[in-house]
Structure formats: C-alpha cells, structure tokens
N, C-alpha and C positions, 0 to 999 in steps of 0.2 A: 523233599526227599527224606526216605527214612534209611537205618544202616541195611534194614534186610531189602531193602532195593536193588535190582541189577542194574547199574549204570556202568554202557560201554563211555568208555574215555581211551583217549593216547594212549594211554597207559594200560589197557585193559581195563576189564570189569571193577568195578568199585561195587565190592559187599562185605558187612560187617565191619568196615575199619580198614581192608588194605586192598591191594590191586593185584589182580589176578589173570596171566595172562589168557589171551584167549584169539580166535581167526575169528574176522570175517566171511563176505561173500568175496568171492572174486574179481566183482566189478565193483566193489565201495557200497557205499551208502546210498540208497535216493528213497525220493516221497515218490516215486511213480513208478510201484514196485509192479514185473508181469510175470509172467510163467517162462521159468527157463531165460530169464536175466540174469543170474547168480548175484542180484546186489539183496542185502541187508536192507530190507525198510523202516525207514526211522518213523519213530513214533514211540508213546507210551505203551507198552503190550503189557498181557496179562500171561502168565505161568496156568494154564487150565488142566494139565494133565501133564502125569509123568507114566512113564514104560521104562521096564527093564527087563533083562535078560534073567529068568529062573535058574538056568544052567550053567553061568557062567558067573552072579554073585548072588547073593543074600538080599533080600528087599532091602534097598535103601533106605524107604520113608513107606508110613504106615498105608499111606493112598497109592503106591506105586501099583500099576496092572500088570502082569504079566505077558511079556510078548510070545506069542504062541507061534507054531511054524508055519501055520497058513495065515499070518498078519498082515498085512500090505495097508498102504496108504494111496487111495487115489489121488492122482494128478493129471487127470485125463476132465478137462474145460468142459467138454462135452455130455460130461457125465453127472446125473443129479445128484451120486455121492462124492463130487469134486471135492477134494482137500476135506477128505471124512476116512477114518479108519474101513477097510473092507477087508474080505478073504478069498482066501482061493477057494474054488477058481476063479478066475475075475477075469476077463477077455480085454479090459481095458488097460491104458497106461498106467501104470502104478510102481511106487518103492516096495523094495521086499522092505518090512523091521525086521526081520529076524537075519542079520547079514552072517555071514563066515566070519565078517572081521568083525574087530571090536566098536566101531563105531557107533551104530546103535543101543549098545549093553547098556546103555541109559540114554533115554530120551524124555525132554519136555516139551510139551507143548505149548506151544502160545497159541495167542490169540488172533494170530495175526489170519486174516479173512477165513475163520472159524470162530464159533462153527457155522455162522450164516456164511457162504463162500460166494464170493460174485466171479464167475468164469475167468479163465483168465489175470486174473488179479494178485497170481503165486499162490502156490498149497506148500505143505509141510518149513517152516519155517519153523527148525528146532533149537536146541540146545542138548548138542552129544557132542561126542568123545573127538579128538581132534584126529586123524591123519598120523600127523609128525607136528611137531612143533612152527606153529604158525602158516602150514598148509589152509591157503584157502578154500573156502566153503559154497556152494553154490546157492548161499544166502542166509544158511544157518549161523549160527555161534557155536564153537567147537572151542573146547576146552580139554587140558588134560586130564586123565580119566583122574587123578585125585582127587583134584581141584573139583571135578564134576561131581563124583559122587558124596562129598563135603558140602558142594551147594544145594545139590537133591534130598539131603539129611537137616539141612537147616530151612529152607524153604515152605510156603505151604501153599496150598489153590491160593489163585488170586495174586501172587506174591510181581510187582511190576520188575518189568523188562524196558529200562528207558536207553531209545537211543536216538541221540540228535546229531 
C-alpha cells in the first residue's frame, strides 16, 4: 500500500497519513455484491472518473466532468448501458447525478463492474458526499463534503480503493 491509497479500516479511510471518517453500505461489507443489496464490495477498486457539480463549486481536479441536468446513471440489469453513464430521456431505471441535494456535488467513480458491467452484479458504486454524519449508503462510500473534496484534489485516475 502506498499513502495516496484509499483503505477503508475501523477507523475510516486511511489516506496520506491519517483516518478519515466516512459510511458505508447499509448491509456491511460482502464479496457477493448484487443490485440493490446496499452492501460495500470488498476488493481492490480503481478511482476511474470523477463528476462534479458546475453550479454549485469550482472543479476540484483538473480531470473532473461536469455533471450536466440531463446526467443519469443506468441501473436497469436489462439494459446494454447497465452501470454506464446515460441521458435523458431514458425510459429505464436509472440515478439522477444532478440531485437537489448535495450528495452528488462530487462523485468518483470506480471500478467496480465498470466499465465491462455483468448484469446484475451492482452499478454506481461511488464515492460522494455523505447524508449526515455516518448515514449509511446503499453501497457507496460517503464522506464529508471537505473531506471529499480534499480527496478529489489530491487523487488521480487509477488511484486504488482497498477494502477488505
């Protein structure tokens, strides 16, 4: 492991030298992650893209996209752009990104069954803005929004997500 690594622990996230709190999923941790389990899948993951909101801060990092008001994220198994960014209109299930709240104002993406997605197997597994303090997640990692966007500024593609 190196310091720019995100390792979940007890403790929260370990990056650069200290621990930082952060939620899980709702239902814990497993290796046998599905769609609409709310647990966190362990494993090594990869950081592949970040999003943020235009309107509401300043680009975090120089690779950050813009989330636009017709941004959605597929989560509909049945669909060939399963756990793939789409737009409106979109007749399938899918996340808004562009939310009212602040949750999404920054998003990263991993790796987790992206971008080859096998049906089924959980889409959008992020890293955004938490709720409230220690509100869990329906599989993401939420953090608070400083914390978050200090991580999204020192990060870069590629950067690992370990969690055992």
């Amino acid at each position: 492991m190196i310091p720019v690594d995100l390792v979940l622990t007890a403790r929260g996230i370990r990056f650069m030298g200290r621990y930082v709190p952060c939620s899980i999923g709702r239902s814990g941790l497993t290796n046998d992650k599905h769609e609409g389990d709310g647990a966190t899948p362990i494993g090594i993951h990869r950081i592949l893209g970040m999003l943020y909101r235009p309107d509401r801060m300043p680009r975090p990092a120089a690779w950050a996209e813009p989330i636009g008001p017709n941004d959605l994220w597929s989560d509909d198994a049945t669909q060939p752009d399963y756990n793939h960014p789409v737009r409106t209109p979109y007749a399938h299930s899918h996340e808004h990104l562009r939310r009212a709240d602040p949750l999404y104002d920054i998003v990263l993406i991993t790796d987790w069954n992206y971008p080859v997605a096998t049906p089924g197997k959980g889409s959008a597994i992020f890293l955004h803005q938490w709720r409230w303090p220690h509100y869990p997640t329906e599989g993401c990692i939420a953090f608070r929004r400083d914390h978050l966007i200090e991580i999204a500024r020192l990060i870069t593609p590629g950067t690992r997500l370990i969690i055992r």
